[in-house]
N, C-alpha and C positions, 0 to 999 in steps of 0.2 A: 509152049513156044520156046525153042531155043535159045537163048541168050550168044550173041556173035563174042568173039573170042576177041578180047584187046589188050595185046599186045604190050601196050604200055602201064595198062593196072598190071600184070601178070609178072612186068621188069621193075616196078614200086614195087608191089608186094614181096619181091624175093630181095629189094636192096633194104628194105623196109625190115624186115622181119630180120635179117642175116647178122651175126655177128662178125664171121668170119670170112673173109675172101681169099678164095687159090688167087694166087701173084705168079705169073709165068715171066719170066725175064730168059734173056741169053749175054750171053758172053759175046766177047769180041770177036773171037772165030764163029759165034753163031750156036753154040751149044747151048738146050735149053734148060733151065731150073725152074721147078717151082716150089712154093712155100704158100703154106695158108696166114694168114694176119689178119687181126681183128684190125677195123676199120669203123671211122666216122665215113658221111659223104656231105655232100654242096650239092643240092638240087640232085640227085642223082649221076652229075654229071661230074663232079670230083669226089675222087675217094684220097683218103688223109690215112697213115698210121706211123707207126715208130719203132724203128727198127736201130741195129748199130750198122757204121759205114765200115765195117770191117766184113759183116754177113756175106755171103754168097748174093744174093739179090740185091743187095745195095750197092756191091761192087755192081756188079752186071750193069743197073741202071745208071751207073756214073759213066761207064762205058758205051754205054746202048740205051736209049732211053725209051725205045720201044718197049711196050709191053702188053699183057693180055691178063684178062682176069677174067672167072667164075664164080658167081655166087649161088647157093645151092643148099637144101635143107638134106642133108645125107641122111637123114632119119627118117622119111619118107618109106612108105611099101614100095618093090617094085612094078614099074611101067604106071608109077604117078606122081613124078619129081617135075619139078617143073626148076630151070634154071633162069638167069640170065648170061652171057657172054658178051663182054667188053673190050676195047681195043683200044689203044689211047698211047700217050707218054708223061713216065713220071721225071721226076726231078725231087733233091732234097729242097726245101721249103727254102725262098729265100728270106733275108731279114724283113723283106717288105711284107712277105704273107705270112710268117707266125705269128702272130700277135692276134689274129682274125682264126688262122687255121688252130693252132692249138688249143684256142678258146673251143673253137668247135670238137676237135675229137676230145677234148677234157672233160664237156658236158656228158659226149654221148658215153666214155669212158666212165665216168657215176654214177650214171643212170642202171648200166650194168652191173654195177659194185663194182668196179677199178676204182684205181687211183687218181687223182686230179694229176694237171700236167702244166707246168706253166712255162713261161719262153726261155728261162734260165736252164730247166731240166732237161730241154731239148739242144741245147747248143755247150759249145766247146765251154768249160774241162769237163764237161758230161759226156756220160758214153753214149747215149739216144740222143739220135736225129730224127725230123719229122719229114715223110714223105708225102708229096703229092700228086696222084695220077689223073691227069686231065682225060675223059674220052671221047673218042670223035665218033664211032660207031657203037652199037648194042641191039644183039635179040634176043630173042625166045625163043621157045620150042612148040611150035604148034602144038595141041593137044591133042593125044592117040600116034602124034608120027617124030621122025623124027627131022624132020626140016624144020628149019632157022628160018624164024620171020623177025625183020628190020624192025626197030624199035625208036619211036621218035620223040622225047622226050618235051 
């Protein structure tokens, strides 16, 4: 018997397993950039990393705080990748949520072999900020096709 397909293990498992997330941002005229960044998350529903506010993407998101992300094993055979696709907006962290957020990507950052990160290494006269993208949508890819099924967290 077949086992039904969900949606929601399918969007853990690839936030779960990822190291690294495409970060799609635009500019003020609406031109798009993207960039891959390692990332902690919150419940799958916040993704945290750290970038400098000078980058391309971090301007963008000072400008436009929309954004879209992919997370995705590109090591995969073809026609058996499975993704997730996210939609949300970030912001640099304010002083109220570092303290909580940078604890969190610091652990998941060791865990990997990085560096630990503390609230002083992310804020002024350091050059790294801490980013955070809240999302409001996420799906998957059905299996075998390639339509987008809503993901409910």
């Amino acid at each position: 018997m077949a086992h039904a397909f969900d949606p929601g293990a399918s969007a853990r498992a690839s936030i779960g397993s990822g190291l690294y997330m495409v970060l799609g941002t635009a500019d003020e005229a609406g031109t798009p950039w993207t960039t891959p960044v390692y990332y902690a998350h919150v419940e799958m529903r916040q993704f945290i990393w750290v970038s400098r506010p000078e980058r391309r993407h971090s301007r963008n998101i000072a400008a436009r705080p929309e954004v879209s992300i992919v997370i995705f094993d590109s090591g995969v055979p073809i026609n058996s990748g499975q993704a997730v696709y996210l939609t949300g907006s970030a912001h640099e962290a304010s002083s109220e949520e570092l303290p909580e957020m940078v604890e969190i990507f610091s652990r998941r950052s060791q865990l990997h072999g990085g560096m630990p990160f503390a609230v002083e290494g992310v804020t002024a006269p350091r050059a790294l900020r801490l980013y955070v993208a809240a999302t409001t949508e996420a799906w998957v890819l059905e299996p075998g096709t390639d339509n987008r099924m809503p993901v409910a967290f």
